[in-house]
The first five atom37 places (N, CA, C, CB, O) and aatype in JSON, in Angstrom:
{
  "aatype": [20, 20, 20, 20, 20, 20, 20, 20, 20, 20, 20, 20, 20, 20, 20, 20, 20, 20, 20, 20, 20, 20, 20, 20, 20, 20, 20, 20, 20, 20, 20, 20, 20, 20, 20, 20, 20, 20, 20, 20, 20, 20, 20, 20, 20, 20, 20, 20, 20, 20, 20, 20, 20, 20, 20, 20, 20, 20, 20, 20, 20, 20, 20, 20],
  "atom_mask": [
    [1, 1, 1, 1, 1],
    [1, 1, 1, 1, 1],
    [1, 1, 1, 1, 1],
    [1, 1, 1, 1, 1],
    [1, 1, 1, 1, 1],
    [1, 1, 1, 1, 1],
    [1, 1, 1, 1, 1],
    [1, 1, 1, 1, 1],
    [1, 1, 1, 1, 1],
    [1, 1, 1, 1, 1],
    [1, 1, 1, 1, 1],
    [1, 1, 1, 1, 1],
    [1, 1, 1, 1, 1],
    [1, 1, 1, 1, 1],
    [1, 1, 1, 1, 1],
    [1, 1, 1, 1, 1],
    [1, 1, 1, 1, 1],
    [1, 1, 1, 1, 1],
    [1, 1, 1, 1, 1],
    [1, 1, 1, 1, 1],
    [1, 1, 1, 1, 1],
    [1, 1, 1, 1, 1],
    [1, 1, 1, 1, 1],
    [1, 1, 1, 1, 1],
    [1, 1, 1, 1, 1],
    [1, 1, 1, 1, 1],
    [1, 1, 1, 1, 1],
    [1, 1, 1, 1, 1],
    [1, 1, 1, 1, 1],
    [1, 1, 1, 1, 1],
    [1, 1, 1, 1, 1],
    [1, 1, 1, 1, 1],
    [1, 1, 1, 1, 1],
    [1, 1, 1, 1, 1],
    [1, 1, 1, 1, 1],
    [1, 1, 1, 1, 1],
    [1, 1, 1, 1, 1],
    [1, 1, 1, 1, 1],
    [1, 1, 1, 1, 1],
    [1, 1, 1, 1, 1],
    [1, 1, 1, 1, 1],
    [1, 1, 1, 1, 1],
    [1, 1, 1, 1, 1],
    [1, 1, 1, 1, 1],
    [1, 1, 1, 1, 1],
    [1, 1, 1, 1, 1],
    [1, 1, 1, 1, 1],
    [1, 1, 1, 1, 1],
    [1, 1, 1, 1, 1],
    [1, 1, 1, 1, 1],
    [1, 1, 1, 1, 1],
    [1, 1, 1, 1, 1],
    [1, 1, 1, 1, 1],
    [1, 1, 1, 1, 1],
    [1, 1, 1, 1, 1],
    [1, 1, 1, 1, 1],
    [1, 1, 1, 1, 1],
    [1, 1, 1, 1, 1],
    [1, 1, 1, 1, 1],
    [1, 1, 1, 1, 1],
    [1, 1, 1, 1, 1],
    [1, 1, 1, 1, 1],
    [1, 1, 1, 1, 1],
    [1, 1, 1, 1, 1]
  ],
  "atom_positions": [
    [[-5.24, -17.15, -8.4], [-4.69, -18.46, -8.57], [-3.46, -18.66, -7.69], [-4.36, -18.69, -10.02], [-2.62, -19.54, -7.89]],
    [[-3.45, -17.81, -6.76], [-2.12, -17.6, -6.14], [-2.61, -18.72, -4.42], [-1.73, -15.37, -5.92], [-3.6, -19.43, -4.34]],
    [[-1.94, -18.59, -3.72], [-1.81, -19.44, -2.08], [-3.12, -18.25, -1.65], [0.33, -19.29, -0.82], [-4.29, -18.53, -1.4]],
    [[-2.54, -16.98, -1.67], [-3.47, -15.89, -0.76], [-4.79, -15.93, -1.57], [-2.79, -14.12, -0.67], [-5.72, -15.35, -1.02]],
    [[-5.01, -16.39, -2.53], [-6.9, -16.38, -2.99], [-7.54, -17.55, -2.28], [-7.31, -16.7, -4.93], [-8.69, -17.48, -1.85]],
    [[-6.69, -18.75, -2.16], [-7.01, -20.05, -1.95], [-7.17, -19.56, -0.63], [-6.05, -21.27, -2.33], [-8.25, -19.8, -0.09]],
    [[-6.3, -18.92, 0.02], [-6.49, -18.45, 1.23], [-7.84, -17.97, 1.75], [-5.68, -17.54, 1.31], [-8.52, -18.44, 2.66]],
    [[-8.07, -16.93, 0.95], [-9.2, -16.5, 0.92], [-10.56, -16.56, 0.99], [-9.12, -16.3, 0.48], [-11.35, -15.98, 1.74]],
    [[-10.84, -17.76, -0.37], [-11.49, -18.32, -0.92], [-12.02, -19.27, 0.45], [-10.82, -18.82, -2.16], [-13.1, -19.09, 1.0]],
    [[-11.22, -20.06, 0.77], [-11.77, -21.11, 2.36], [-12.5, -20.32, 3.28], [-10.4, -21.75, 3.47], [-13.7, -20.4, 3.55]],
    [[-11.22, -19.13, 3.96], [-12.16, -18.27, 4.77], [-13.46, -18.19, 4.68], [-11.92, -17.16, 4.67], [-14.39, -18.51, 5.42]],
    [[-13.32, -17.42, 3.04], [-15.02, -16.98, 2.74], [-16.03, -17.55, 2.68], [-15.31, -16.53, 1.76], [-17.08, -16.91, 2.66]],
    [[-16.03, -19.59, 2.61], [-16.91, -20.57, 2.76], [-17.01, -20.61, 3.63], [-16.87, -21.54, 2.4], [-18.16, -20.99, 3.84]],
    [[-16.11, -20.33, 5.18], [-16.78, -20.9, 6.21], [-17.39, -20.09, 6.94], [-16.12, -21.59, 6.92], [-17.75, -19.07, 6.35]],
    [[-17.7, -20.18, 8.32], [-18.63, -18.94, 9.22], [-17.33, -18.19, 9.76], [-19.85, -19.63, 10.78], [-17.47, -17.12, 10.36]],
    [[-16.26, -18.65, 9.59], [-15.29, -17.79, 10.26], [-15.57, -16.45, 9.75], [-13.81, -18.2, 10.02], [-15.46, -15.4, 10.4]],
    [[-15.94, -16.56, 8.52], [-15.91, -14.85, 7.83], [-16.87, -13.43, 8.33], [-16.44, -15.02, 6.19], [-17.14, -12.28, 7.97]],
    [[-17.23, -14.7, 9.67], [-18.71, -13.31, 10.27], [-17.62, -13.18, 11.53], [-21.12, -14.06, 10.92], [-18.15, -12.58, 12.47]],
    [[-16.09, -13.63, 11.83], [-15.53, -12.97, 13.27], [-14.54, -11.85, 12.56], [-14.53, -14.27, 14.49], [-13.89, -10.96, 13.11]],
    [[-14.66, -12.21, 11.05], [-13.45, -11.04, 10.78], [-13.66, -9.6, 10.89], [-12.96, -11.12, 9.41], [-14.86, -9.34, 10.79]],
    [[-12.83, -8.41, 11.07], [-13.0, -7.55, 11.42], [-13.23, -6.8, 10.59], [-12.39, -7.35, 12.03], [-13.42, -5.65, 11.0]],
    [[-13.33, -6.98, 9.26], [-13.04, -6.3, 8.01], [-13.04, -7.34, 7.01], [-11.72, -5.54, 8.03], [-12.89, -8.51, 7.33]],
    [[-13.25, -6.89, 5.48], [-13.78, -7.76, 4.86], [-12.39, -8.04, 3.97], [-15.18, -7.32, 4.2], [-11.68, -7.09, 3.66]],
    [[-12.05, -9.35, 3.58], [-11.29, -10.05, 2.65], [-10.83, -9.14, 1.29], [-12.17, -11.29, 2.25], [-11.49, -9.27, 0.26]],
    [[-9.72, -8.23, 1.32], [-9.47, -8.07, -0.09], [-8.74, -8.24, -0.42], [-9.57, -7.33, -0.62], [-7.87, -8.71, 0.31]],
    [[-8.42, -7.9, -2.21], [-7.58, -8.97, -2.92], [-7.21, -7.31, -3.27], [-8.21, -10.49, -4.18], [-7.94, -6.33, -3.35]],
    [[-5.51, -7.49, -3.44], [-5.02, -6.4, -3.99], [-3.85, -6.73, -5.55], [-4.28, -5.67, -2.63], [-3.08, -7.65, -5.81]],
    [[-4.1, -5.91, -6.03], [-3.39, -6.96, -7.68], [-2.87, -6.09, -8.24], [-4.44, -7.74, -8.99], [-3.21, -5.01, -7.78]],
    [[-1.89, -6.01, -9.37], [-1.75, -5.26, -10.48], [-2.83, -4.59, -11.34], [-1.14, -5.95, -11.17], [-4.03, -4.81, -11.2]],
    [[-2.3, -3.79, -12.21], [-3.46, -3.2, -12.97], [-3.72, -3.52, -14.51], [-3.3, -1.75, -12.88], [-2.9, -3.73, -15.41]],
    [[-5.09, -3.51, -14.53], [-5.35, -4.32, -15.58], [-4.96, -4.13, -16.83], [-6.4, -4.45, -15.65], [-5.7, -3.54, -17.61]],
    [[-3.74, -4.6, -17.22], [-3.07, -4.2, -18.63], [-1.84, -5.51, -18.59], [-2.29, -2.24, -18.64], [-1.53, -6.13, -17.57]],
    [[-1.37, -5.69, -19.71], [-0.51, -6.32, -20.02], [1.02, -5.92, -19.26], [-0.65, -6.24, -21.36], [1.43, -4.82, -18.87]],
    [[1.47, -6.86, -19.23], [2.89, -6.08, -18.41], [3.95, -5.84, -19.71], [3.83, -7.35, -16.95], [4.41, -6.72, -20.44]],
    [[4.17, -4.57, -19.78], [5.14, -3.79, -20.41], [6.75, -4.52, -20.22], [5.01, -2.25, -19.73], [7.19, -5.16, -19.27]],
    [[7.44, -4.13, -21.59], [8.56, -4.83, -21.63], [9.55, -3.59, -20.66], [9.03, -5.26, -23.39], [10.27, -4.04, -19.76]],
    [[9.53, -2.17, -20.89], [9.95, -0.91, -20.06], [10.02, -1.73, -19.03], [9.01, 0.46, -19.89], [9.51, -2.84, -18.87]],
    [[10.7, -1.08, -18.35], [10.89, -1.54, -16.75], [10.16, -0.79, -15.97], [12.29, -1.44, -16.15], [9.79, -1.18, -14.86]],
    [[9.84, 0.48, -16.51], [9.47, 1.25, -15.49], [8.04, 1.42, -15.49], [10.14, 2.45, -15.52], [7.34, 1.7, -14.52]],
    [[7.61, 1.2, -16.94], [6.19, 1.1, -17.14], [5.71, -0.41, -16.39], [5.88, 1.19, -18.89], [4.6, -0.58, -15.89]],
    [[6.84, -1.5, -16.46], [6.54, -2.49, -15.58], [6.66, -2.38, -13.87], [7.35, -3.48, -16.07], [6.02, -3.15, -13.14]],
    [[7.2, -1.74, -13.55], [6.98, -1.46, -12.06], [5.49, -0.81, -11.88], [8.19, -0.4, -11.46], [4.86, -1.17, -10.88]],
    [[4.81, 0.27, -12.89], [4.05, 0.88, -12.39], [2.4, -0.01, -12.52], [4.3, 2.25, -12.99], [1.31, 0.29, -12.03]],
    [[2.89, -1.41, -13.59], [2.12, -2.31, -13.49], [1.61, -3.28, -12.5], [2.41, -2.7, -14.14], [0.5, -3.8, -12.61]],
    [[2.26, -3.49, -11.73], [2.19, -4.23, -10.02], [2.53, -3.55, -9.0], [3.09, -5.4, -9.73], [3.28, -2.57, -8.97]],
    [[1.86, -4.18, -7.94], [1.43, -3.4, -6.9], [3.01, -3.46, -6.59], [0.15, -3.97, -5.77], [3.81, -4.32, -6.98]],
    [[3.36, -1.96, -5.55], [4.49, -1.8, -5.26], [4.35, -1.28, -3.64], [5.14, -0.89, -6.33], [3.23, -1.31, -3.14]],
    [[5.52, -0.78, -2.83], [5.3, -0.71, -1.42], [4.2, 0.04, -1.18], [6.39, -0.2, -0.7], [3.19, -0.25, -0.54]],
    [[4.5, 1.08, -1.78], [3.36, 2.51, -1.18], [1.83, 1.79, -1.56], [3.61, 4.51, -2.39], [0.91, 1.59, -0.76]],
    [[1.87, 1.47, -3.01], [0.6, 0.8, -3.27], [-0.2, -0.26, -2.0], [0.96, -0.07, -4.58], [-1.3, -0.13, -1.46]],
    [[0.59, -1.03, -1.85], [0.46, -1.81, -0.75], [0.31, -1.29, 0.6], [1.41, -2.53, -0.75], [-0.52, -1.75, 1.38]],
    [[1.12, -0.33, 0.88], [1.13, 0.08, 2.22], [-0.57, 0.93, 2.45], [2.66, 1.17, 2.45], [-1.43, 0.59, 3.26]],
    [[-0.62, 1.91, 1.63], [-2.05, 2.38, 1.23], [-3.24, 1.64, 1.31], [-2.08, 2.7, 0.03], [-4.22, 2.15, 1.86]],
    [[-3.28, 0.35, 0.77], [-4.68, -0.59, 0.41], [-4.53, -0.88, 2.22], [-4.5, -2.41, -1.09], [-5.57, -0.83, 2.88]],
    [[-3.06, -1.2, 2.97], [-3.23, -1.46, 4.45], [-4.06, -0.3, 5.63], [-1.69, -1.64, 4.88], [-4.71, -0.47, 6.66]],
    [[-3.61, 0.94, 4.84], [-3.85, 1.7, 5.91], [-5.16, 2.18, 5.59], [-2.84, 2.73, 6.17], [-5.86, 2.6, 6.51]],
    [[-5.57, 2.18, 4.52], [-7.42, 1.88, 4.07], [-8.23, 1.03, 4.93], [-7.67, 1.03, 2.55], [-9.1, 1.46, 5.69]],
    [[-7.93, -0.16, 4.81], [-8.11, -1.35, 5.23], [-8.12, -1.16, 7.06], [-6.89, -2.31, 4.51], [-9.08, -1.55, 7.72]],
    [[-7.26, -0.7, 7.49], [-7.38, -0.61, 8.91], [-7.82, 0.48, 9.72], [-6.35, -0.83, 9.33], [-7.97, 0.58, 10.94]],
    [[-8.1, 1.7, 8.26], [-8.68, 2.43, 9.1], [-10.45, 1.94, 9.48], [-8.45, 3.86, 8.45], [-11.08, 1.9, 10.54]],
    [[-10.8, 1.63, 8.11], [-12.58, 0.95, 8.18], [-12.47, 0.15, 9.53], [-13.14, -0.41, 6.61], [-13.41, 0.17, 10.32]],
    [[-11.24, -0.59, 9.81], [-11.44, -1.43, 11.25], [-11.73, -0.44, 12.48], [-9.97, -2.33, 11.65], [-12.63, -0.53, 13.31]],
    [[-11.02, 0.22, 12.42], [-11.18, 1.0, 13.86], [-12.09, 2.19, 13.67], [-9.68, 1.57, 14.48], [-11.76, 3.27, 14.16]],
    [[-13.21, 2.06, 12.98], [-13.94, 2.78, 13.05], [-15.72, 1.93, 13.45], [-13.59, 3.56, 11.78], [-16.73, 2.63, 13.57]]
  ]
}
């Protein structure tokens, strides 16, 4: 429900989605309620490394 699904979401209707190099993913928190802890709430959304990881996944499938 965010800008980047809507984002997404268009891409994936049009033919643009057969020049992309790699396929559209959505990266999110994990599926649980978010904790009042702070720390149990950090480990609830995606954080750098999390993020940086789903990138370097993501780009390795490209250059292969």
């Amino acid at each position: 429900m965010g800008i980047g699904a809507e984002i997404a979401a268009r891409v994936a209707e049009h033919d643009v989605v057969r020049r992309l190099l790699a396929p559209i993913v959505r990266l999110g928190g994990a599926e649980s309620p978010i904790p009042y802890n702070p720390v149990l709430e950090k480990a609830s959304v995606p954080q750098e490394d999390t993020i940086v990881a789903a990138v370097t996944t993501l780009m390795r499938g490209v250059r292969n």
